[in-house]
N, C-alpha and C positions, 0 to 999 in steps of 0.2 A: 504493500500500500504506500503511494506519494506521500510524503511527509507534505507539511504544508507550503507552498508556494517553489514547492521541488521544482517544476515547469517555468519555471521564472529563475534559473540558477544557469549561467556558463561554468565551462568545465576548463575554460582557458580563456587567452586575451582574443580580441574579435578585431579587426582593421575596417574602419570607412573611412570617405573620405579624407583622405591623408593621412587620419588617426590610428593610430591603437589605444583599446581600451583593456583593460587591466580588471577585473572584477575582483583578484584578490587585493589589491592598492588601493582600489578606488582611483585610478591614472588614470587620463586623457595623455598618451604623448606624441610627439608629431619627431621630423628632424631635430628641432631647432627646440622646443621648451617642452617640459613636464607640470602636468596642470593638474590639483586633487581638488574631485567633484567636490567631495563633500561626503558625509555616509548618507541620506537618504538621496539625492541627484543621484550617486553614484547606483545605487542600489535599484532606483526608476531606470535606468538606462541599464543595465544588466538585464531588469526584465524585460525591457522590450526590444533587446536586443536579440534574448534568447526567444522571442517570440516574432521577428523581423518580417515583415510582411500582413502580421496580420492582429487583429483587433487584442490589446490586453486591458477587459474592462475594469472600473473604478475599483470595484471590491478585490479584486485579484492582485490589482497594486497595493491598496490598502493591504491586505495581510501581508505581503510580500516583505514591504518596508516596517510594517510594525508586528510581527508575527506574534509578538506577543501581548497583544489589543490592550496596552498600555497607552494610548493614546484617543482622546478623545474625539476633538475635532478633525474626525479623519480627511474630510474634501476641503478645508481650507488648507491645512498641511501638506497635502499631496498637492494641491493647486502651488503651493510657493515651490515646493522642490523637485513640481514639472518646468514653472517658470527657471529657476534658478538654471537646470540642467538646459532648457533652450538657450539661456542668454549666453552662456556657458561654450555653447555649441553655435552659436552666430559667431562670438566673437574667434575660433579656432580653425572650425572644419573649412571644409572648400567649400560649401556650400549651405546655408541656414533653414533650408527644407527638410529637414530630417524626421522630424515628428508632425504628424498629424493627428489631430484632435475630433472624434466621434461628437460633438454635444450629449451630454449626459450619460453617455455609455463607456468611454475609455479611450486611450491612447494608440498609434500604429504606427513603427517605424518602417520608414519609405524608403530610406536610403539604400544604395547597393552594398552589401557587405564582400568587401575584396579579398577576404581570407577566411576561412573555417577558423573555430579555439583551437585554440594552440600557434596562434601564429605570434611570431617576434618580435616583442615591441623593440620599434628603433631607437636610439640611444642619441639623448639631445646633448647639442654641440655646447650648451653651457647649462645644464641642469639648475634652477634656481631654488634657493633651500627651503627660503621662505614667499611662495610665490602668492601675489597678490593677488586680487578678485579680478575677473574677466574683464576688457575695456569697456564693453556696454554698462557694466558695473560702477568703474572710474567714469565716465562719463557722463554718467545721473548722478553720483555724488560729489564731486569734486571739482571740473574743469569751469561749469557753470553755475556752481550752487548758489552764489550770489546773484551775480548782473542774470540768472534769469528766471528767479522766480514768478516774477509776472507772464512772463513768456511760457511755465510751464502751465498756467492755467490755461493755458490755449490750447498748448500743441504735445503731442502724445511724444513717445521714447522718439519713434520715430523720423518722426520732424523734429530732433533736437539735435539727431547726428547730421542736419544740413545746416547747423546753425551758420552763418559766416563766420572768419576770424576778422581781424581788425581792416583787412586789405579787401572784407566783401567777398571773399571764399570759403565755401565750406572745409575746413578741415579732414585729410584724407584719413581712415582709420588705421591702425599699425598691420592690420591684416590684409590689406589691401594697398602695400603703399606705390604702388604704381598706379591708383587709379586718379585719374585728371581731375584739376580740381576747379568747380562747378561756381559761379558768380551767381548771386541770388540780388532779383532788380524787381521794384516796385511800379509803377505807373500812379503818382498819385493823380486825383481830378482837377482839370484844370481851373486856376480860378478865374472868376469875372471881375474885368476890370470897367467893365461897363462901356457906355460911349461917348466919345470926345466930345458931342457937341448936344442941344436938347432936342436937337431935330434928328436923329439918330435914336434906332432901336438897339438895347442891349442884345449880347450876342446869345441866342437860346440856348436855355441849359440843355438841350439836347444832342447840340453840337460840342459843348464842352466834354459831356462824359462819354459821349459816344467819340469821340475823337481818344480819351483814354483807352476808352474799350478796344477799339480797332488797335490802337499801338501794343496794346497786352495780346491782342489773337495775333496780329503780325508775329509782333519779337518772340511768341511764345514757342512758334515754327522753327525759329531760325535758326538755332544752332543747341536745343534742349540736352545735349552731353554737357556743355559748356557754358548754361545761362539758363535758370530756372525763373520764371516771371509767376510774379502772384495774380491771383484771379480777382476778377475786376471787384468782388462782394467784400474782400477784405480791403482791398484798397480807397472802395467808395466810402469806409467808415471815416476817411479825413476828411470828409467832402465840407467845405464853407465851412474851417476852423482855423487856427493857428496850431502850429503842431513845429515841435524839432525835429529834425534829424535823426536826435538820440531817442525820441520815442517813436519813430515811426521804423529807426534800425529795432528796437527791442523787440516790438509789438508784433513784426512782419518776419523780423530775420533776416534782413537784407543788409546788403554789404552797396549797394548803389540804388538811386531815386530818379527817375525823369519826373521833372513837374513843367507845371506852366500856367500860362496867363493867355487869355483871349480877350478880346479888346474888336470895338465897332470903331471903324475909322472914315465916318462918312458913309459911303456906299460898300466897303470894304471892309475887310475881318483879319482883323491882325493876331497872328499866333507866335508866341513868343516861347523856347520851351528849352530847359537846360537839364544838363547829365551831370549829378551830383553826387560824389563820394560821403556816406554816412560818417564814416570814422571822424574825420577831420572837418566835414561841411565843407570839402573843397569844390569847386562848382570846375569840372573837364574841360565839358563841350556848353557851348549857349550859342543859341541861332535863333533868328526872327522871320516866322513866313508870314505875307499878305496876298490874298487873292480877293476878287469882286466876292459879295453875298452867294449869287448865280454859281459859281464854282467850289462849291463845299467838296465833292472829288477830287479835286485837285488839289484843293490844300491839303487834305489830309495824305495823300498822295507824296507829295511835296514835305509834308512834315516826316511820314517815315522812312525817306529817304535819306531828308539828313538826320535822322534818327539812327539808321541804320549802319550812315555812314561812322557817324560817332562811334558805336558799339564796334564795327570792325576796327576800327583804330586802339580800340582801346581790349575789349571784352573775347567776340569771336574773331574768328578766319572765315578768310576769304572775302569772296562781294557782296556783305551782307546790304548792300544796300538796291542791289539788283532782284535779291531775293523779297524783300520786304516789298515791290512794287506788284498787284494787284490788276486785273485787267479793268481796261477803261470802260468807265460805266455814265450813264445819263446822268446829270445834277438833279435831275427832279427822282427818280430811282432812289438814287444812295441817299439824300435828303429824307428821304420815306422811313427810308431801311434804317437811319440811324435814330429815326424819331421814334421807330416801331420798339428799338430796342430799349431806349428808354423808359419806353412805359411799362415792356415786357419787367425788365427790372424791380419792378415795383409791386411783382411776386402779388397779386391776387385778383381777381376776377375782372374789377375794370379794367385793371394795367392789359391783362391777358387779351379783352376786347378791344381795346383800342389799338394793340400793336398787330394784331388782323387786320383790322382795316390798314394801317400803315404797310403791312407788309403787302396786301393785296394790294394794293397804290404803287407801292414798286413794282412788281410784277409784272403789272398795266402799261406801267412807263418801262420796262426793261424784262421779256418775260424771259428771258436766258441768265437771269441773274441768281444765279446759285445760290450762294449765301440767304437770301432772301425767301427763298424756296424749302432752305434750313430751319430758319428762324419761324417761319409760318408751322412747320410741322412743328418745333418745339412750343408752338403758342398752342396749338390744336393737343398734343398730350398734357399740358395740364389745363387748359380747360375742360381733359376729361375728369376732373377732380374739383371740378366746380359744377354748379348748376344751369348754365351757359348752352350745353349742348347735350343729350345721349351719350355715354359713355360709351357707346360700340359706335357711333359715326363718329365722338372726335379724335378716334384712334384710329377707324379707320382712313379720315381724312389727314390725318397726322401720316399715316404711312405714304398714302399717297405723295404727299407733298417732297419727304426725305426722297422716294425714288426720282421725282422730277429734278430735287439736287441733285443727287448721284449720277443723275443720267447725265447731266450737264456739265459736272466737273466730280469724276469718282476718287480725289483723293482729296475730297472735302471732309474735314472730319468732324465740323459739325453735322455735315448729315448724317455720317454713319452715328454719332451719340442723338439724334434724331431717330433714327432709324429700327434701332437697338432698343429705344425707351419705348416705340412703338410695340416693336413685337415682343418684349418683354412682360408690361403692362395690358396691350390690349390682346396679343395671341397666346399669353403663356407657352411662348416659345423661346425656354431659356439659353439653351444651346443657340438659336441665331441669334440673341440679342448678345452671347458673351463674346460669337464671332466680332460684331458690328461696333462693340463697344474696344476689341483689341486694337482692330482697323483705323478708329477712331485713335485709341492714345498712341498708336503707330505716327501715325502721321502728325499728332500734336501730343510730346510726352507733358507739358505744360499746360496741358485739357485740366483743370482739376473740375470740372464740371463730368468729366467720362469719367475719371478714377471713381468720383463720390457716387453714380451711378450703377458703374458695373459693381460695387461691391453689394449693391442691393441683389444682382444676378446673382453674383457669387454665394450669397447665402441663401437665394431660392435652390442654387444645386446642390446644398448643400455644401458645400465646399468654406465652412465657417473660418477659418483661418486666413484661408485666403481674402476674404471679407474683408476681415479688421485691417489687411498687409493695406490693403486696394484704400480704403478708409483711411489709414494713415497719410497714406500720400496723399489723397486728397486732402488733408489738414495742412501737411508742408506745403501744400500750395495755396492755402484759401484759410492761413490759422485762427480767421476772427471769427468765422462762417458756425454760427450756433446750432446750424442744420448739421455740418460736418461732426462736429463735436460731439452731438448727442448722437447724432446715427455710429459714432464711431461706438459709443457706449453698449448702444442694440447690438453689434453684432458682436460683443465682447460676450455679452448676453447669451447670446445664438451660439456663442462656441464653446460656451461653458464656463468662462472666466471670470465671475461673477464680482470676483472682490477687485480687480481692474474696472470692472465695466462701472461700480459703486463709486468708485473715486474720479473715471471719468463722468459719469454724470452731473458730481457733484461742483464741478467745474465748471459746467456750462452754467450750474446753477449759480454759481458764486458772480460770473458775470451776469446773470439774466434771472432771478429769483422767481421769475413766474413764467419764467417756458416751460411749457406743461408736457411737452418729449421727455427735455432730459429729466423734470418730476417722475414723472411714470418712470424713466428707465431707471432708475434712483430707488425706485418703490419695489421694481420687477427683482432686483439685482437683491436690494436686503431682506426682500422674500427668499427667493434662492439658498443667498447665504444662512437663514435661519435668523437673521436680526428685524423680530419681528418689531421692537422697539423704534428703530431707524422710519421702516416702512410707512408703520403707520403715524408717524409722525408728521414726515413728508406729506400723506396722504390728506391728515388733518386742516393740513395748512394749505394745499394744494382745492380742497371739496369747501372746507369751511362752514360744513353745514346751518344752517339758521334755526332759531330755539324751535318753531315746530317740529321742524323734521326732527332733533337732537330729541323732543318730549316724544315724539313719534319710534323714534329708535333709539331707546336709551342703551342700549349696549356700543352705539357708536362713541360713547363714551367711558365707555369698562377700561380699569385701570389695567388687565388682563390683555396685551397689546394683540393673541392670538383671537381672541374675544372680541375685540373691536374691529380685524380685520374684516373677518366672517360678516357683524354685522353692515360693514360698507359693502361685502359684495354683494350681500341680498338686499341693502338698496341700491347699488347700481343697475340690479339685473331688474326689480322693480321699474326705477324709473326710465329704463332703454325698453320697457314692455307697453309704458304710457305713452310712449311716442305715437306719433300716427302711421310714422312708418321707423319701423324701430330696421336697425339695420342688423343683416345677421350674423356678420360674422363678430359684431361686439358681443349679442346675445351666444353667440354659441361660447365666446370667452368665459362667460358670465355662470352658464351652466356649466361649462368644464369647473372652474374653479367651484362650485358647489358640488360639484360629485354626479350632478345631472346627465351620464353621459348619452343617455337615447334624446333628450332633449337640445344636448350638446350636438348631435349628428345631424339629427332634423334645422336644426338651424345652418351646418355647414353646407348642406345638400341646398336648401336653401340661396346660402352663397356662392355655391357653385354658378347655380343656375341664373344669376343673376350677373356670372361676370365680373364678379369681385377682385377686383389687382390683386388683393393683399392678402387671397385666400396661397397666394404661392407659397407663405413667409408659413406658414403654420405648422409643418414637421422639423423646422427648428425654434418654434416659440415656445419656453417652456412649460406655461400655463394650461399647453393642451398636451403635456406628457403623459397624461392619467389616460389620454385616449389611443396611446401610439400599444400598441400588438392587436389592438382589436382590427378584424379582418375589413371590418369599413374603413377605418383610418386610411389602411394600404388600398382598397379600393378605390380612394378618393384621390390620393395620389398619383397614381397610375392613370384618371381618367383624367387631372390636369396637365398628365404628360410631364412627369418632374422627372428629372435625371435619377438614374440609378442610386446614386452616392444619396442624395436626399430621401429615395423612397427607402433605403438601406437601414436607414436611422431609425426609421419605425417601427421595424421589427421587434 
């Protein structure tokens, strides 16, 4: 008979990439250093080393490391010395994919093992006695603990290894020290300097921040190995203020700024716009463009040329400034298209209608004008999320539109993240959306619009880790973005990580105390963890209920915080049944979490049939875990067409 956690035991050392690992040492060694796990990392990676290839779940690690069930918080422990063992293994192996994460079932090591036990660990050229903690380790505690505290309320582990150095580069990491080192550049909004004379119209704000806009999707093409640009949502947060250098380097992580000033000069539009080094406020490059009002093409045209110029002088290689030029388009078109953007910007329902008609105006006036054609599809998917249109025409009219992009220029990459949100959302066709969305950051790796997107595919395939990767980057690129922040938190959620996912929510919270995302995901996550105290806390302050309701449900106030839960979800599920049209896939949340689960299903099927986006997300939420081995669960999955890895989990 197996002794306990026998099947979890090497009989010698194992080799991947580049490593050897040691199970009697607890070593990681490579050439060059000798690294000790630790005893429980060491101990996680022995069993699932002896287990390579395929699933070693939560309980099975748990006795493994603790075999003699001295330990109580067995999933927060094993969660810090899975972490520890990855950070561990980023900072060493050749490659940082090595473990994969089940959500709530266990661990799987991916890696190729290049040696059966018993192979020879190699012998390092200078063995260190006392060897310090992993660099991703130094690098959270140390390099930046001061100058970026504020910065880490933003931006996850992640985006802090792009931090800039004082010269506006990201620092290269010791494990990769040949790899080029990457300039991180802002675009902020330009300001209004108004009009020279009274007879003179100020310059439209639409032409100011769409003229950002354009310079952030240009530069963001031009040379993305070697120039990373922030996305226009973090940038627009310095719109009409006074701001330094030193907080717009902290806040963004940029090591260089382009700004500017626009200005009505009679019939004419003067653009004035300078390349400025954060460190020092040293100001590079400064140039002044003026064209007629009629000519907004052009100037902008004209500006990222010498835009371009500048950065090839200074940032990339080659003729960036041939690259940045764009095909000639009609003044009344591109006037349309920068107006439509602008309101699109403005993220809700009117914004979304009026940059339709703006985009249909260009079209009109230019109907070969791609981008335009982009932007119309991306208006048409989220209007499917407003009350504006049917949710099966404004997806279908959404896809339409991205093929008329593509058809017209197919290495547009806003239409493939057009394209990709379409059949994502309205076909639950995960697999061609994570195509459409690759094609996308292919051609613009400075998309943080496609990263923060696709990571929502990623975790419909289940493919949860890959999520949070895809999420991060979109945070290094867009770190003020309260949308990135808290989705970064959900899919920390979705892949199990629950006391990360905790502390990034509470981040978003700490800037935005009533974003009701990162509340809930704050709420989900010290569920999970068993801190029922945290949850309903959050929950309290978040619902607020009023003395009726409170004399109506007195246990929403039971000192008992398991107690108080319960009672908020039987009035949530109450009052989402008073609606007139109550939606189902909150209702079938409602009865999952009560133990409802035939009434849990009838409400799923429900949202199936109705078309539901968000019915994809539900074999990795864990609120409906109490439903996953029942054969409907898997039935339902299988008729949305979910990837295998996703339907896998249910089991």
């Amino acid at each position: 008979m197996d002794t306990p956690g026998s099947s979890c035991r090497l009989d010698g050392p194992v080799r991947f990439a580049g490593l050897v690992f040691d199970p009697r040492t607890g070593e990681l060694s490579s050439t060059e250093e000798v690294v000790r796990l630790g005893e429980k990392p060491a101990a996680a990676l022995e069993a699932l080393l002896a287990n390579a290839g395929t699933v070693v779940d939560r309980p099975k690690l748990c006795q493994h490391l603790w075999p003699d069930g001295t330990v109580v918080d067995y999933d927060n422990n094993l969660n810090a010395a899975i972490k520890k063992l990855r950070d561990t293994l980023e900072a060493h192996a050749d490659t940082s994919k090595l473990i994969e994460t089940l959500p709530r079932r266990g661990y799987r090591f991916v890696g190729a093992l290049s040696a059966k036990p018993g192979a020879t660990a190699p012998q390092p050229s200078q063995p260190s006695q006392e060897p310090g903690p992993p660099w991703p380790g130094l690098l959270r505690t140390s390099a930046f603990a001061i100058p970026m505290l504020l910065l880490l309320a933003f931006l996850g582990i992640a985006s802090m290894r792009l931090r800039s150095d004082a010269a506006g580069f990201a620092t290269p990491t010791p494990t990769s020290p040949a790899r080029e080192r990457r300039a991180r550049l802002a675009v902020l909004p330009f300001a209004d300097l108004g009009a020279s004379d009274a007879e003179a119209d100020s310059p439209p704000a639409w032409l100011r921040d769409g003229l950002a806009e354009e310079l952030i999707t240009l530069i963001g093409r031009l040379e993305p190995s070697r120039l990373g640009v922030i996305a226009r949502h973090s940038s627009m947060q310095f719109r009409d203020r006074a701001v330094s250098m030193a907080e717009v380097s902290e806040q963004l992580a940029v090591g260089w700024v382009i700004e500017g000033t626009v200005a009505a000069i009679g019939t004419r539009v003067r653009v004035t716009v300078r390349l400025v080094r954060t460190d020092d406020e040293t100001v590079v490059w400064a140039d002044r463009f003026e064209e007629s009002r009629a000519e907004t093409e052009t100037l902008v045209r004209r500006v990222a040329a010498g835009v371009g110029r500048a950065l090839a002088d200074r940032l990339v290689a080659g003729d960036a400034a041939a690259r940045l030029r764009g095909a000639t388009l009609s003044g009344e078109a591109y006037e349309a298209f920068l107006i439509g953007r602008a309101a699109w910007h403005r993220f809700d329902a009117d914004g979304y209608r009026e940059a339709r008609e703006s985009f249909e105006r260009a079209l009109v006036a230019d109907p070969d004008f791609a981008p335009a054609h982009a932007a119309l599809a991306d208006t048409h998917n989220l209007l499917a999320f407003t009350d504006t249109l049917p949710r099966a025409d404004a997806f279908a009219a959404a896809e339409r539109a991205a093929r008329e992009a593509l058809a017209r220029d197919p290495n547009l990459a806003l239409g493939h993240n057009a394209l990709a949100f379409a059949r994502l959302y309205g076909s639950w066709d995960v697999g061609g959306a994570l195509s459409h969305f690759a094609r996308a950051i292919e051609l613009d790796p400075n998309f943080a619009m496609a990263h923060h997107w696709r990571a929502g595919a990623l975790a419909a395939a289940g493919r949860t880790a890959e999520a949070v990767e895809a999420a991060r980057t979109a945070l290094s690129l867009d770190p003020l973005s309260l949308s990135v922040i808290s989705d970064l938190g959900w899919y920390l959620i979705y892949d199990g990580r629950f006391e990360e996912a905790a502390a990034q929510c509470l981040r978003t919270l700490e800037a935005s105390p009533r974003y009701n995302w990162a509340a809930y995901c704050q709420i989900e996550a010290s569920r999970q963890l068993g801190d029922l105290a945290t949850a309903i806390s959050v929950l309290r302050d978040q619902r607020q209920p009023g003395p009726e309701i409170r004399a109506a449900h007195p246990d929403l106030d039971a000192p008992d915080p398991a107690v108080a839960l319960a009672a908020f979800d039987r009035l949530t599920l109450q009052q989402q049944r008073a609606r007139p049209q109550p939606n189902p896939l909150d209702l079938a949340e409602s009865f999952a979490r009560i133990g409802d689960r035939d009434a849990a299903f009838e409400s799923l099927e429900r949202a199936f049939a109705s078309r539901d986006p968000w019915i994809l997300f539900v074999p990795v939420q864990p609120f409906f875990d109490s439903l996953h081995g029942d054969p409907r669960m898997l039935d339902l999955a299988k008729r949305i067409g979910l990837p295998t890895e996703a339907i896998r989990a249910l089991e």
